[in-house]
C-alpha positions in Angstrom: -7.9 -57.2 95.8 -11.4 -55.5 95.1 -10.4 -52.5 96.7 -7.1 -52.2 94.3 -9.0 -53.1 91.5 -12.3 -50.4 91.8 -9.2 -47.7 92.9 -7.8 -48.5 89.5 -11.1 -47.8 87.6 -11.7 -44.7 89.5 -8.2 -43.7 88.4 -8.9 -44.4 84.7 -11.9 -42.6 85.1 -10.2 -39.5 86.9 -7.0 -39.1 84.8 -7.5 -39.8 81.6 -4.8 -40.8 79.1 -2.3 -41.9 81.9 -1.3 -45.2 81.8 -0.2 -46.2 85.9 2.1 -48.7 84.6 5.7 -47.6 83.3 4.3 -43.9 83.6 3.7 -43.8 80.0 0.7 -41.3 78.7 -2.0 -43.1 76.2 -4.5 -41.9 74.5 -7.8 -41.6 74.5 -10.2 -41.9 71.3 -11.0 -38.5 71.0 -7.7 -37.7 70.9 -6.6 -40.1 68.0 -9.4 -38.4 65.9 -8.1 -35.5 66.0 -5.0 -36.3 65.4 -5.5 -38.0 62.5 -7.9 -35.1 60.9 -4.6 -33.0 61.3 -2.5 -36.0 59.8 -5.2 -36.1 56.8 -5.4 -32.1 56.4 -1.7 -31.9 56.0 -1.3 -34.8 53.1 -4.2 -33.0 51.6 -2.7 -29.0 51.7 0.5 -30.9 50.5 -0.6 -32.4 47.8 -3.0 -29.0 46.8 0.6 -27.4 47.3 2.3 -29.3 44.7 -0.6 -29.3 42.1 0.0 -25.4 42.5 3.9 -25.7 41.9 3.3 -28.0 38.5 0.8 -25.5 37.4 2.9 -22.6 38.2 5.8 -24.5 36.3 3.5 -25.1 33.3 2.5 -21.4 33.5 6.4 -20.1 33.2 7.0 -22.6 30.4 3.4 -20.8 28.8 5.3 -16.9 29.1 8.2 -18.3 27.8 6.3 -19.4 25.0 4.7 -16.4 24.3 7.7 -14.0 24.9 9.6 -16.1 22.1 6.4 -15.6 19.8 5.8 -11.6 20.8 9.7 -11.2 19.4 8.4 -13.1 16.2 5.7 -10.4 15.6 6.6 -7.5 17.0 7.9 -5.8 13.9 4.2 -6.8 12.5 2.6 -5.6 15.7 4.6 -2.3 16.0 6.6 -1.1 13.1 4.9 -2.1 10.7 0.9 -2.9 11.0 0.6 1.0 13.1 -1.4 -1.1 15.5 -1.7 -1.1 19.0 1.4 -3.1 20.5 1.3 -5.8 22.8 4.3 -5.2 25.5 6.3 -8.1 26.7 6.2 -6.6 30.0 2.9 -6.7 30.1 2.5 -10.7 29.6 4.7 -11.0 32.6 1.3 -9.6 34.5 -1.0 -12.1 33.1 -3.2 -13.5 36.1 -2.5 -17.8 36.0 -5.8 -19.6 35.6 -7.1 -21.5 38.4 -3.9 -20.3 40.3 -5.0 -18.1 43.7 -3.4 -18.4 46.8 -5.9 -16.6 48.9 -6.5 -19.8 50.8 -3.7 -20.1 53.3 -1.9 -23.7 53.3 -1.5 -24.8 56.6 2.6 -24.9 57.6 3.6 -27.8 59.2 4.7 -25.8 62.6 1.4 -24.8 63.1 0.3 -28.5 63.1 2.8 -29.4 65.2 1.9 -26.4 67.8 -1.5 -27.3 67.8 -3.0 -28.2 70.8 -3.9 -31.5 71.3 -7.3 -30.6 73.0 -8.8 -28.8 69.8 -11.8 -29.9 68.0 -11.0 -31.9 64.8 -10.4 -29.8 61.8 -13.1 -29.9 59.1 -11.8 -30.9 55.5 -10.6 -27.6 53.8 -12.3 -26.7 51.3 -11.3 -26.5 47.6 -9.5 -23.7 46.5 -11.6 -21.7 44.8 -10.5 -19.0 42.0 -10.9 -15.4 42.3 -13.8 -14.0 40.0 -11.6 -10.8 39.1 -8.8 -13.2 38.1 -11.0 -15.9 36.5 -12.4 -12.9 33.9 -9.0 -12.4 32.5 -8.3 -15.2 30.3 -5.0 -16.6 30.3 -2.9 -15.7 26.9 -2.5 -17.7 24.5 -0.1 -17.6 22.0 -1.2 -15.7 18.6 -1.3 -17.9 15.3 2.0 -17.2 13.6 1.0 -14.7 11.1 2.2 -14.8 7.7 1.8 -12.4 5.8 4.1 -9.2 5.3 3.6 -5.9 7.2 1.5 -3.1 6.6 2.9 0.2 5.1 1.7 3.8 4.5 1.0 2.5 0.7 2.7 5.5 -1.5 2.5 2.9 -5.1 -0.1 1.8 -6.8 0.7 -1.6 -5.7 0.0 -2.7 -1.9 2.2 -5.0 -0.3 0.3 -6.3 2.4 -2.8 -8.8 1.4 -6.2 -8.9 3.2 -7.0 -11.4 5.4 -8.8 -14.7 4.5 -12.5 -14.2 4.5 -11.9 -10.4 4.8 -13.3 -8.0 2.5 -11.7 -4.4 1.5 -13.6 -1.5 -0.3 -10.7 1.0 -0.6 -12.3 5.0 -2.2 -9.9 6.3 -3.7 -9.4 10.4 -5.6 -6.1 11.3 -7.6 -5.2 14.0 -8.5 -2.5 15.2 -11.1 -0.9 18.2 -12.7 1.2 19.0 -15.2 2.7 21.9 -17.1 5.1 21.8 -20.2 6.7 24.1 -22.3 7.8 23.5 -25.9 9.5 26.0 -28.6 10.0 24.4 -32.3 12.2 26.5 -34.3 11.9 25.9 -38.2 14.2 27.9 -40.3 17.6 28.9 -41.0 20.6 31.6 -39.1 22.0 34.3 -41.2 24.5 35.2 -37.9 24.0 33.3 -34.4 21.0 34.9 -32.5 19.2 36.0 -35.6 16.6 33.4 -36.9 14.6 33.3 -40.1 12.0 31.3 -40.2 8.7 30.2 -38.1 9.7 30.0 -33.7 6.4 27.6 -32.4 6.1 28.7 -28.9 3.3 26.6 -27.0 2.4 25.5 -23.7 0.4 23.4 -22.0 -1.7 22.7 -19.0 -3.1 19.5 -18.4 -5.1 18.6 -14.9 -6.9 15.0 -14.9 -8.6 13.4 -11.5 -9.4 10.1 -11.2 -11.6 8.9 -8.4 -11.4 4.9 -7.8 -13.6 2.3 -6.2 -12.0 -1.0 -5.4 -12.2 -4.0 -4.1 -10.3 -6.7 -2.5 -11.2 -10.1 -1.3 -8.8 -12.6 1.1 -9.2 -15.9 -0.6 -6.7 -17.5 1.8 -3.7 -16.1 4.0 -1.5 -15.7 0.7 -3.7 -14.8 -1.8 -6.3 -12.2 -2.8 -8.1 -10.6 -5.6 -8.5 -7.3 -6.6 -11.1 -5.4 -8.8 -10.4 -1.7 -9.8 -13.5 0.7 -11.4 -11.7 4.1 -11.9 -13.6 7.2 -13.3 -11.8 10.0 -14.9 -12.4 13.3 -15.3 -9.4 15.4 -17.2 -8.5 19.1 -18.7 -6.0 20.7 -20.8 -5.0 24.2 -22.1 -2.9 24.5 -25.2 -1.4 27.9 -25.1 0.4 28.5 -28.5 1.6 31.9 -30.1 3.7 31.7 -33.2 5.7 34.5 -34.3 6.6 36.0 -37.2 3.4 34.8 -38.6 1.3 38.7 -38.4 0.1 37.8 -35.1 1.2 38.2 -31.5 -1.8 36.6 -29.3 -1.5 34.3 -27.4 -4.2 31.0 -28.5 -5.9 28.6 -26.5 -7.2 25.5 -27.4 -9.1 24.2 -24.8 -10.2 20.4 -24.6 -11.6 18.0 -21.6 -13.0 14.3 -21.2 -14.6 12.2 -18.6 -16.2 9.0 -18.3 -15.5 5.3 -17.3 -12.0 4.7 -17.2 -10.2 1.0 -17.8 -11.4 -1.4 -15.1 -8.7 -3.6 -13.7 -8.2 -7.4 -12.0 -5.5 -8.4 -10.4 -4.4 -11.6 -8.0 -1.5 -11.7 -5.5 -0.4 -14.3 -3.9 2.0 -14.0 -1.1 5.1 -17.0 -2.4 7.2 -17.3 1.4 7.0 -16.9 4.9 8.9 -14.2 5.7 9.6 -12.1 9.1 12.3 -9.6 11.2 15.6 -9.9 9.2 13.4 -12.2 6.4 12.0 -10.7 3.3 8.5 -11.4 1.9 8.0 -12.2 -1.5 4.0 -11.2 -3.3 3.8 -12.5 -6.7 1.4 -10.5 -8.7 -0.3 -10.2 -11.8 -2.3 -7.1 -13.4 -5.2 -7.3 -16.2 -6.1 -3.9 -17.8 -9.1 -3.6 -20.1 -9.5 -0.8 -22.5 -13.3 -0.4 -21.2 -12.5 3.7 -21.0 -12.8 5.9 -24.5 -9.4 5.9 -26.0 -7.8 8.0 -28.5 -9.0 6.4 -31.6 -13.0 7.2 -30.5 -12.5 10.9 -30.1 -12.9 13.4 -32.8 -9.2 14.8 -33.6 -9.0 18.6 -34.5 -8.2 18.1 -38.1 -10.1 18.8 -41.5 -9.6 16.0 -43.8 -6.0 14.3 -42.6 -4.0 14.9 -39.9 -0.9 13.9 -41.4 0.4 16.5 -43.3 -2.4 18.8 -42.6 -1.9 22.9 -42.0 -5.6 23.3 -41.2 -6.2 22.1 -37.1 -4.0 21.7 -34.3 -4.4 18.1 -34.8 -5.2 17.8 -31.2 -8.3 15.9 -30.0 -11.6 18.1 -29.4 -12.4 15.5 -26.7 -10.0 13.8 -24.3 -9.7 10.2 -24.1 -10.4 8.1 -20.5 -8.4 4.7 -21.4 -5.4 4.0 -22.9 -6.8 1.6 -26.0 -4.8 -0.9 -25.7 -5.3 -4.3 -23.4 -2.4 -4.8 -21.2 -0.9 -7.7 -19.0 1.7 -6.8 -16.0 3.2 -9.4 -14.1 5.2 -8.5 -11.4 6.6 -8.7 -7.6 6.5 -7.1 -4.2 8.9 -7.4 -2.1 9.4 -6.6 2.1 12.4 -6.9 4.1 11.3 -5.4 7.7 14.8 -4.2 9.6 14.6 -2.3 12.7 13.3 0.1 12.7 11.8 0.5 9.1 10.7 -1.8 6.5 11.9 -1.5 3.0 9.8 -2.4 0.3 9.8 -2.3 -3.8 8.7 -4.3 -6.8 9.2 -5.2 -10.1 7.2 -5.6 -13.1 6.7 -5.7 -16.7 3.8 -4.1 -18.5 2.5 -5.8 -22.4 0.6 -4.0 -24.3 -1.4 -5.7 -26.8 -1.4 -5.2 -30.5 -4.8 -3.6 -32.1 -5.0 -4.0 -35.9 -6.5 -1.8 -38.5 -7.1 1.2 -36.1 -8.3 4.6 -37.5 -9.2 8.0 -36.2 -11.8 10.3 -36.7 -11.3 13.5 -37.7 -13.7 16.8 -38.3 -16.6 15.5 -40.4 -16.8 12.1 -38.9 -14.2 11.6 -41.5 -12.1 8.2 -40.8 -8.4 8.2 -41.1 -6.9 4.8 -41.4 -3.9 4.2 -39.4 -2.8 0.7 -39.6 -1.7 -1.9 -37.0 -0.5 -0.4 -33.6 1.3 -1.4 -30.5 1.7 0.8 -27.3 5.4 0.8 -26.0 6.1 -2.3 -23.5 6.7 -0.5 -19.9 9.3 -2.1 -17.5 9.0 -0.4 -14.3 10.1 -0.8 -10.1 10.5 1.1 -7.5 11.8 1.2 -4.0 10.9 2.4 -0.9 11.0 2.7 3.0 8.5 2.4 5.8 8.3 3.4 9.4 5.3 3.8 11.9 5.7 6.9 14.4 3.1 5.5 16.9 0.1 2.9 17.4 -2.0 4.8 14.4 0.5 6.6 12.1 3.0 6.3 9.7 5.3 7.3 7.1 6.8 6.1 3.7 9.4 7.3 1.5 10.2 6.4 -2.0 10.7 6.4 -5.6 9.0 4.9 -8.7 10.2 5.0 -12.3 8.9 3.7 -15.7 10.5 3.2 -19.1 8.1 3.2 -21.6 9.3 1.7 -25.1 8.7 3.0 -28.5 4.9 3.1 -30.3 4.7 1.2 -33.4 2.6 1.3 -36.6 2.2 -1.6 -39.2 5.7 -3.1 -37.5 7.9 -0.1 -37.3 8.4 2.3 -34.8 6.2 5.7 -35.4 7.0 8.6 -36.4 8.1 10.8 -33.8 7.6 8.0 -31.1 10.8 7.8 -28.3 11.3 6.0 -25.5 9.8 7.7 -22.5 11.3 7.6 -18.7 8.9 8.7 -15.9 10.5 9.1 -12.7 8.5 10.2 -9.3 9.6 11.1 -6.4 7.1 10.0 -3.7 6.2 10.5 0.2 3.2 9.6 2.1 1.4 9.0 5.2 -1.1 6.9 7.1 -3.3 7.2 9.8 -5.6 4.4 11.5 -9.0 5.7 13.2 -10.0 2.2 14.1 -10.0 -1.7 13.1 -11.7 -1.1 10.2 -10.6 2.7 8.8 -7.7 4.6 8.0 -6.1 6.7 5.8 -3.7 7.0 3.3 -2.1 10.1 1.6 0.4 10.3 -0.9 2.5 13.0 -2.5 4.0 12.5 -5.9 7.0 15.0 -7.3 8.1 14.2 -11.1 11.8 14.6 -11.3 11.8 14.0 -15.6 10.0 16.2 -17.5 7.5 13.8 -19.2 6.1 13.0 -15.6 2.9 14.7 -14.0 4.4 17.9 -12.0 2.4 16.9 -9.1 0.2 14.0 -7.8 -1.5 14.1 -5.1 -3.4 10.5 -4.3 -5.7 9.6 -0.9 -7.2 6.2 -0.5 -9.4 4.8 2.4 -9.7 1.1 3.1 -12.8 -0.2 4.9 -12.6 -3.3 5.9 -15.1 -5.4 6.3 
């Protein structure tokens, strides 16, 4: 009985994890340890596994989210702005935040294949993010942007408004040129092509620049004000040879003015929330001064009257800067971005305000009283089309027309005043050197004969 039982103990001792009843194996502590170490490294890598499939979920759902809002701006980021586009294949390759698999998970095979006689596993350690992939920032999706797109501006009014906070000092040098003929035939015909009387042949040459400074502040995302300081600088040749008056040279009468020109204010404020296939809608409205000289300040080329009066050309000695008149012009812009082009236009209506008992100056300081006067109204629009060629450049095309009503004096039309229609043909260009430059050229072609021959406009905005 001894002897069986210290045989037993010896056996323990010799073999074990054998159990000499039933021939079942047991197990000894060491073995349970690790066993459980594996059972508690598994639950763990599982659970790490499914944290990394919620997050990966939540990261689709994330690019979905910003696909849908890259197709909202993409005619703002691309067609329109000139700036440097943001590619939807490109968010596809956005690195996932905390998301790395460079730790391997443990499979559940190589568990189960593990042999029982290996040293407990230490607790794997967290996962830890890679420091190239934790430096890239996951996207996030860009604040809806509201306000219309950016064109190669070609009128005088822009359609896009500066940001809120944002400050714009946009330099600015026009240039304009005109030539017109006129022959004035006063007399009578014996037989056609034979003419007795005075034939007034004159032409004239009139070149004016105008260099600009202004400014425009973001007072929120839909509206902005605007300040405009022009300074004008102008020149004109009257060529004029009558005949059948004992003479046959040519005359020139010569004349030029420069000087402060009429500052402007204006407001905008954007009125919807447009986008692709949606127009936008910038209400505007326009405040001209008459700070400039105008035509009632300079000396006019005339003895004692100019009405009625043989002696001068009746022409001014010195050429006027402003228009005289104070003027209100409420208007509105209007977008409607289509791929691939954005079309653009506006409308507006231009008041002139009455001045009352205006005179003139003639030679002699001499003043000639003319009365009450009121510059024609001007209803003007336009219409145009925009569309960027790359990242940085871009064209517009379009046209621009004004009908200017009829002058009157003491409540009745002048003499000799008509109603005047100035149509331009315009095309123009921008280019963007950076965030905060660019430039912008525009070519002007009159197609009526009362419009400037020629205008040639560049403007660039700094932003600030």
């Amino acid at each position: 009985m001894g002897t069986h039982g210290h045989s037993s103990r010896r056996l323990w001792w010799l073999a074990p994890g054998l159990l000499l009843a039933g021939g079942a194996y047991a197990q000894s502590p060491a073995d349970s340890a690790r066993l459980d170490a594996l059972q508690r490294e598994i639950a763990a890598q599982t659970e790490r596994l499914e944290g990394l499939k919620r997050l990966l979920a939540e990261q689709e759902g994330e690019l979905d989210r910003l696909r849908g809002a890259l197709d909202e701006q993409r005619l703002d980021t691309t067609r329109a702005k000139g700036r440097e586009a943001a590619r939807s294949d490109a968010l596809t390759q956005v690195p996932l935040a905390n998301v790395t698999l460079a730790q391997s998970v443990l499979p559940e095979s190589a568990v189960a294949q593990a042999a029982p006689t290996q040293d407990p596993m230490p607790p794997a350690p967290e996962p830890q993010p890679d420091p190239a992939v934790a430096q890239q920032p996951v996207g996030r999706a860009p604040e809806s942007d509201t306000r219309p797109p950016e064109i190669a501006q070609i009128f005088e009014q822009p359609g896009v408004l500066t940001p809120p906070g944002k400050f714009v000092l946009e330099p600015s040098l026009e240039f304009d040129y005109s030539a017109n003929g006129r022959v004035a035939l006063v007399g009578f015909t014996i037989i056609p092509a034979i003419l007795i009387g005075l034939i007034d042949v004159r032409q004239i040459k009139a070149t004016t620049a105008i260099a600009t400074l202004t400014g425009r502040y973001g007072v929120s995302k839909r509206f902005e004000l605007e300040a405009q300081v022009p300074y004008v600088y102008s020149y004109t040749d009257t060529i004029s040879r009558e005949i059948f008056t004992g003479t046959a040279v040519d005359n020139v009468f010569e004349s030029s003015g420069h000087g402060l020109g009429d500052i402007e204010l204006t407001a905008r404020y954007q009125i919807n929330q447009g986008g692709p296939d949606r127009p936008f809608w910038v209400g505007w409205l326009r405040y001209k001064s008459r700070t400039g000289k105008d035509l009632f300040e300079v000396v006019t080329d005339c003895v004692t009257r100019c009405v009625a009066n043989a002696t001068g050309t009746g022409l001014p000695l010195e050429l006027p800067t402003g228009s005289g008149f104070e003027s209100l012009q409420p208007g509105v812009t209007w977008l409607y971005p289509s791929d691939p082009v954005v079309f653009f236009g506006s409308f507006s209506y231009l008041h002139n305000f009455e001045r009352s008992d205006v005179s003139r100056t003639v030679l002699g300081g001499v003043e000639e009283p003319i009365g009450d006067v009121k510059a024609g109204d001007i209803i003007g629009f336009n219409l145009g089309m925009g569309l960027a060629l790359n990242e940085k450049a871009a064209i517009s095309l379009g046209y621009d027309q004004s009908t200017v009503g009829r002058t009157q004096q003491n409540g009745e039309d002048a003499p000799g005043s008509v109603r005047v229609v100035l149509g331009t043909l315009l095309l123009g260009g921008s280019y963007r050197f950076n965030d905060r430059v660019s430039l912008n050229v525009a070519l002007g072609v009159g197609v009526t004969r009362d419009t400037p021959d020629m205008t040639l406009t560049a403007r660039v905005p700094i932003s600030f």
